[in-house]
C-alpha positions in Angstrom: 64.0 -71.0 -1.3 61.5 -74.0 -0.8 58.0 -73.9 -1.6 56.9 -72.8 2.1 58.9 -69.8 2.3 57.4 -68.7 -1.3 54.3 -68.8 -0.5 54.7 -66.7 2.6 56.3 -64.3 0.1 53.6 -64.4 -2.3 50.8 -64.1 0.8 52.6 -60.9 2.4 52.8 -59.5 -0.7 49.1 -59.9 -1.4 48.5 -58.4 2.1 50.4 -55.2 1.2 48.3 -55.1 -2.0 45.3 -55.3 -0.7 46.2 -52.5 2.1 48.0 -50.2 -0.5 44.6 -50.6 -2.7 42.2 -49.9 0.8 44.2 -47.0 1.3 44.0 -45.5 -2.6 40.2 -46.2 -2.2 39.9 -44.3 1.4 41.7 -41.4 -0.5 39.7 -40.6 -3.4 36.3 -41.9 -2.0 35.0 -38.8 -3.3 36.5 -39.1 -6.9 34.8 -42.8 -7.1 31.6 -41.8 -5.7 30.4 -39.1 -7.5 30.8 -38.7 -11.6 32.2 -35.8 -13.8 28.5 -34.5 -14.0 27.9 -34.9 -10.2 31.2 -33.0 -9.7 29.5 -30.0 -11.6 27.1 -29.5 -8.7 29.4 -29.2 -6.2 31.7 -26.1 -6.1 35.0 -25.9 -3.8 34.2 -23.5 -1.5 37.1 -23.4 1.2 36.8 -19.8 2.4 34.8 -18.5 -0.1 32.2 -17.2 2.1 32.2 -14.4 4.3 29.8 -11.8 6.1 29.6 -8.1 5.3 27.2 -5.7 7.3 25.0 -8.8 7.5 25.1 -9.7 4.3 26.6 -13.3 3.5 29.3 -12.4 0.4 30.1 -15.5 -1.9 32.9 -15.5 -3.8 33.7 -17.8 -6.3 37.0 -18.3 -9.0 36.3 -18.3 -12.6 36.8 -22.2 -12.8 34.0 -22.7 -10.6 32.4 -20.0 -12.0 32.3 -21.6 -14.9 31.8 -25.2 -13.7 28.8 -23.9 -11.9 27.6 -22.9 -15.0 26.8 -19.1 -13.4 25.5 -16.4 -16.5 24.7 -12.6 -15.6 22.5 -10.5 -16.6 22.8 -6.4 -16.6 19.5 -5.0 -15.4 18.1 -2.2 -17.6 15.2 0.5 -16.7 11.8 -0.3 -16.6 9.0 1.8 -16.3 5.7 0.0 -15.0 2.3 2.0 -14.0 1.9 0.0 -11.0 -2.3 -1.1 -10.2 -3.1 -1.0 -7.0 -7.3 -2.7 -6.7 -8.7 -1.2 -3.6 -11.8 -2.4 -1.9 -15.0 0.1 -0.7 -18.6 0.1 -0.3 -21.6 2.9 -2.2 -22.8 5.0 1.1 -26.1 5.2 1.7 -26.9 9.4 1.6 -29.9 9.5 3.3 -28.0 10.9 6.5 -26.7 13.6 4.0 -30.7 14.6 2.6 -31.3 14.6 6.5 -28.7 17.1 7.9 -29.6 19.2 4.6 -33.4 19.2 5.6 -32.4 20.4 8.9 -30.3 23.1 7.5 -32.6 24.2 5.2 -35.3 24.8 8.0 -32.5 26.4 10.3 -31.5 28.8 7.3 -34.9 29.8 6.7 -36.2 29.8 10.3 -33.2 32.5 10.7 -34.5 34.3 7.7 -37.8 34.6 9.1 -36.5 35.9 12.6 -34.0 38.3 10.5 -36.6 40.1 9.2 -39.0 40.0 12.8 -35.6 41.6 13.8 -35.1 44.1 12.0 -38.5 45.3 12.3 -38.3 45.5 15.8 -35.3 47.3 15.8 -36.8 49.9 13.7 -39.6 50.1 16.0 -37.7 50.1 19.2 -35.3 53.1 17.7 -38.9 54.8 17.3 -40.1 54.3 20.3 -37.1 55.1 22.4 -37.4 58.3 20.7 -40.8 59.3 21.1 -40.4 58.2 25.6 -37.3 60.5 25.4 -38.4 63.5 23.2 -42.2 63.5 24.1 -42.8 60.6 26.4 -45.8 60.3 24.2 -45.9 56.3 25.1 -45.3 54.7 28.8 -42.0 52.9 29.8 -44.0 50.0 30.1 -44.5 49.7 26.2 -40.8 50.7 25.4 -39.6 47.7 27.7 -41.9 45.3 26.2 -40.4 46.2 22.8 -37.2 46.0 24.1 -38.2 42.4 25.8 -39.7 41.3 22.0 -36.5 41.7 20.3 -34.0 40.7 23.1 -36.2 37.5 22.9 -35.9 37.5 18.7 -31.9 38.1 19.1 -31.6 35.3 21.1 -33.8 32.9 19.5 -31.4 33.5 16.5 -28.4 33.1 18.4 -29.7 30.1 19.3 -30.6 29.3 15.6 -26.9 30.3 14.6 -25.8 27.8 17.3 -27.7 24.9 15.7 -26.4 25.6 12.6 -22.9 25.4 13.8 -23.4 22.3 15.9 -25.1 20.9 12.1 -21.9 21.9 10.1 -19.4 20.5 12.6 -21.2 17.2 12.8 -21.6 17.2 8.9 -17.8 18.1 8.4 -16.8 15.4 11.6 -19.0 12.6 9.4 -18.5 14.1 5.8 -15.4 16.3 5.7 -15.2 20.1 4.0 -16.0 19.6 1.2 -19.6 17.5 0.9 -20.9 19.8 3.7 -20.1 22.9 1.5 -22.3 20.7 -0.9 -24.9 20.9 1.7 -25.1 24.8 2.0 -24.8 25.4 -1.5 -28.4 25.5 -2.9 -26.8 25.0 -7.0 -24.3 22.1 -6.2 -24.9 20.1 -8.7 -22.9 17.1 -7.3 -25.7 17.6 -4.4 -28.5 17.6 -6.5 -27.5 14.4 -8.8 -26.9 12.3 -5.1 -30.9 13.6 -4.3 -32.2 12.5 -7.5 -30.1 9.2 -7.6 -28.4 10.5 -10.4 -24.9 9.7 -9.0 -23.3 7.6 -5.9 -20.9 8.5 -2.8 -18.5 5.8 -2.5 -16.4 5.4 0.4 -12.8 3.4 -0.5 -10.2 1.8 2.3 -6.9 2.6 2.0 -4.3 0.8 4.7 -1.1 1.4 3.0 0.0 4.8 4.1 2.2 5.5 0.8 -0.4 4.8 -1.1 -3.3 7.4 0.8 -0.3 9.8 0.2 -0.8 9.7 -3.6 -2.7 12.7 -6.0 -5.4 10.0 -6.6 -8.1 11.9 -8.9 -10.0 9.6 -11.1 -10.4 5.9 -10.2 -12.2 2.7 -11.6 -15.0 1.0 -9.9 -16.7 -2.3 -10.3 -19.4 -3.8 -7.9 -17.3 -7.0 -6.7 -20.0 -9.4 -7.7 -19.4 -8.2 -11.2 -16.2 -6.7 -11.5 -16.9 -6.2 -15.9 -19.2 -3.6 -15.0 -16.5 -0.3 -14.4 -17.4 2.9 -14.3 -15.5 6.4 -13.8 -15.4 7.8 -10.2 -14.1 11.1 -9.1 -11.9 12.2 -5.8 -14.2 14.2 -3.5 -11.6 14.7 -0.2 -10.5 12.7 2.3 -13.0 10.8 5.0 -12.1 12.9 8.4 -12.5 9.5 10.1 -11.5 5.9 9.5 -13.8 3.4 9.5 -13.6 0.8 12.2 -11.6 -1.6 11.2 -9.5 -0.8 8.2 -6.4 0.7 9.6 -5.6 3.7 7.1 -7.0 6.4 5.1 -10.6 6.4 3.6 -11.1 8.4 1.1 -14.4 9.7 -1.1 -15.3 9.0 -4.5 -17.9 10.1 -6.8 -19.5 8.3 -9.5 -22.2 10.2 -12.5 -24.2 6.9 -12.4 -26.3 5.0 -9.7 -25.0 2.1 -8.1 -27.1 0.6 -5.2 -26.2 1.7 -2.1 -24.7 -1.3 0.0 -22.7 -2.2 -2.9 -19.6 -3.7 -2.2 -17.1 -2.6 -4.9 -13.4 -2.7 -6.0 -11.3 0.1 -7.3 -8.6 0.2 -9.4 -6.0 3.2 -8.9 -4.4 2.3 -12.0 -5.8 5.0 -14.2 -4.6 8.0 -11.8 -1.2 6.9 -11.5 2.3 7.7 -12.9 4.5 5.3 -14.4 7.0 4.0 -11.9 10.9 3.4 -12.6 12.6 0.2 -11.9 13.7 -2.9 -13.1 12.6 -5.9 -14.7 14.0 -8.8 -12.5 13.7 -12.2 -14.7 11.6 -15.5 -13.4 14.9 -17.4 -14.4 17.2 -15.0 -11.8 14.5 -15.1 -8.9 15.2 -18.1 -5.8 13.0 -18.6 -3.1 14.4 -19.0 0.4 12.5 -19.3 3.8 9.8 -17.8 1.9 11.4 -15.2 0.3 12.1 -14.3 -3.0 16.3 -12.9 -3.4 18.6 -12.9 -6.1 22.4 -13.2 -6.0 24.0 -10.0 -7.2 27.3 -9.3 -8.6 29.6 -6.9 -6.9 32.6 -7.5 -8.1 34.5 -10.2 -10.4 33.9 -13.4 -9.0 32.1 -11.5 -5.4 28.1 -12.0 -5.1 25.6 -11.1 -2.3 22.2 -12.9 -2.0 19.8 -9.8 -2.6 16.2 -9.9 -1.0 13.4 -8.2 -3.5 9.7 -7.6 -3.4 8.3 -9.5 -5.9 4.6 -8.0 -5.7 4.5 -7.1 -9.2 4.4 -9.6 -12.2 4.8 -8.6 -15.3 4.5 -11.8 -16.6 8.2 -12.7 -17.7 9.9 -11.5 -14.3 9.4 -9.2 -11.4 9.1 -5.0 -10.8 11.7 -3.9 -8.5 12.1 -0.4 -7.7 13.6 -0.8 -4.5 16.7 -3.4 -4.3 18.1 -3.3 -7.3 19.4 -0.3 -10.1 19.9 -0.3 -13.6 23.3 -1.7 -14.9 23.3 -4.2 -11.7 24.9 -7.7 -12.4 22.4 -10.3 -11.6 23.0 -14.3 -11.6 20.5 -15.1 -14.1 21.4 -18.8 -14.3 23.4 -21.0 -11.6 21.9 -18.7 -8.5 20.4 -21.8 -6.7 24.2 -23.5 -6.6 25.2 -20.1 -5.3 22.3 -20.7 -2.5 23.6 -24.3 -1.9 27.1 -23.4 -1.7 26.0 -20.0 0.9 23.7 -22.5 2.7 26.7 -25.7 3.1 29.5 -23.4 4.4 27.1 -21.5 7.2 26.1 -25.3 8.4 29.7 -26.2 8.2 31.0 -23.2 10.4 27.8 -23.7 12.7 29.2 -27.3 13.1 32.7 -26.2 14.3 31.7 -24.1 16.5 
């Protein structure tokens, strides 16, 4: 073999080299481009999603498991007075002094006719009996008696008319139970509101579950200076909703004088039963589109993405009463992998189809 025909050996086999070495390269791209610890954040995940009742299902094997570095946590019960702050304003009861000024002079304008009554009653029985028996007085006289207490009867149906218009208007504005306040000349709750011993506070409630609660005792604070709490007591329900809030009012009274005006806030906290539920750590909670979920564990290696509420902070985790139960499996480390690895197949079957 001359010279020439070696060094087209030696060239061809460089060739193959070099294409045999492309080829390895193409191959394990993957295996070059990433490291051991980049490996870790990637989990295979060739059909290891699916969808059940809408709910995306991951499931992973225990190698990944455990190259995902995925830990659980078994949820135990919590019990949590839950404290709801409400927002309301002091009412202004000069309405109420009004409408009981008017009854008052009603009630006792109906006294005063009762008795003018019941005088001419009498005197008409007389007199009927003296036309008929004697005639001893003229028809003339009888009738105008007559005409005196028709006249007395119907100025006091008239009264008792007033007085019913008065009540339905107080009960339409005030509800039952302040306009039995009204009538009752000892109600002391009455008396403390005249004397500015005490305030009538009026409290929005939107959330119907919440208006649905045996709320007796609350805490109030004028909102400028929200220190400053003081005790107030459950009245009845406002038989109308003011303009605006959506809900259920309700009526509160307080055994000390706050101006009226006063914008305040409430706490429900102190008439409220402990709640049960869980405690869902910080460390197990992901946020998705503005959502706070958790991956739960149905079954070895089988986890759903969970929504929860996450309106309650305890200050290490979350309250839940709702989404999870006591003894659930939750992903309390490795849950946003689980999120990546949901998120990657659902683009990857959008893309195929």
């Amino acid at each position: 073999m001359n010279k020439r025909h070696y060094n087209l050996v030696i060239g061809g086999l460089t060739i193959l080299i070099g294409l045999l070495l492309l080829l390895l390269v193409t191959v394990n791209r993957d295996d070059l481009l990433f490291s051991d610890s980049d490996y870790e954040e990637e989990i295979e995940t060739r059909d290891s999603l699916s969808e059940e009742n809408g709910v995306s299902i991951v499931r992973l094997e225990p190698r990944d498991q455990s190259m995902a570095g995925i830990e659980f946590l078994a949820l135990t019960p919590t019990y949590h007075q839950s404290g709801y702050e409400l927002f309301g304003e002091v009412l202004d009861v000069a309405g109420l002094l009004d409408i009981r000024a008017q009854l008052i002079a009603l009630l006792n304008a109906d006294q005063t006719k009762a008795v003018e009554e019941a005088h001419l009653a009498e005197s008409h029985k007389n007199a009927r009996l003296l036309y008929e028996d004697r005639q001893s007085i003229s028809r003339r006289e009888l009738l105008d008696i007559e005409y005196q207490l028709k006249a007395v009867r119907t100025y006091r149906s008239n009264i008792q008319r007033d007085l019913s218009s008065l009540r339905q208007t107080s009960i339409t504005k005030w509800g039952s139970t302040i306009s039995e306040w009204l009538l009752n000349e000892y109600s002391k709750n009455f008396k403390n509101l005249a004397n500015q011993n005490a305030s009538l506070l009026r409290v929005f409630i939107k959330e119907a579950s919440l208006a649905e609660l045996d709320i007796s005792e609350i805490e109030v604070a004028p909102v400028a200076s929200p220190h400053l709490k003081i005790a107030g007591r459950y009245v009845g329900d406002a038989p109308n909703v003011k303009l605006g809030t959506g809900g259920v009012d309700k009526f509160f009274i307080t055994e000390s004088k706050i101006p009226e005006g006063t914008r305040i806030v409430a706490s429900l906290s102190v008439s409220l039963k402990d709640a049960a539920g869980v405690l869902v750590p910080d460390k197990a909670v992901i946020w998705h589109s503005g959502k706070p979920w958790v991956f739960k564990q149905l079954s070895d290696g089988v986890f759903a993405r969970v929504e929860i509420e996450a309106t309650v902070d305890l200050g290490i985790g979350w309250f839940e009463v709702e989404a999870l139960r006591p003894g659930d499996q939750i992903v309390v480390s490795g849950a946003q992998l689980l999120l990546s690895e949901e998120l990657k197949y659902q683009i990857r079957n959008e893309n195929e189809d």
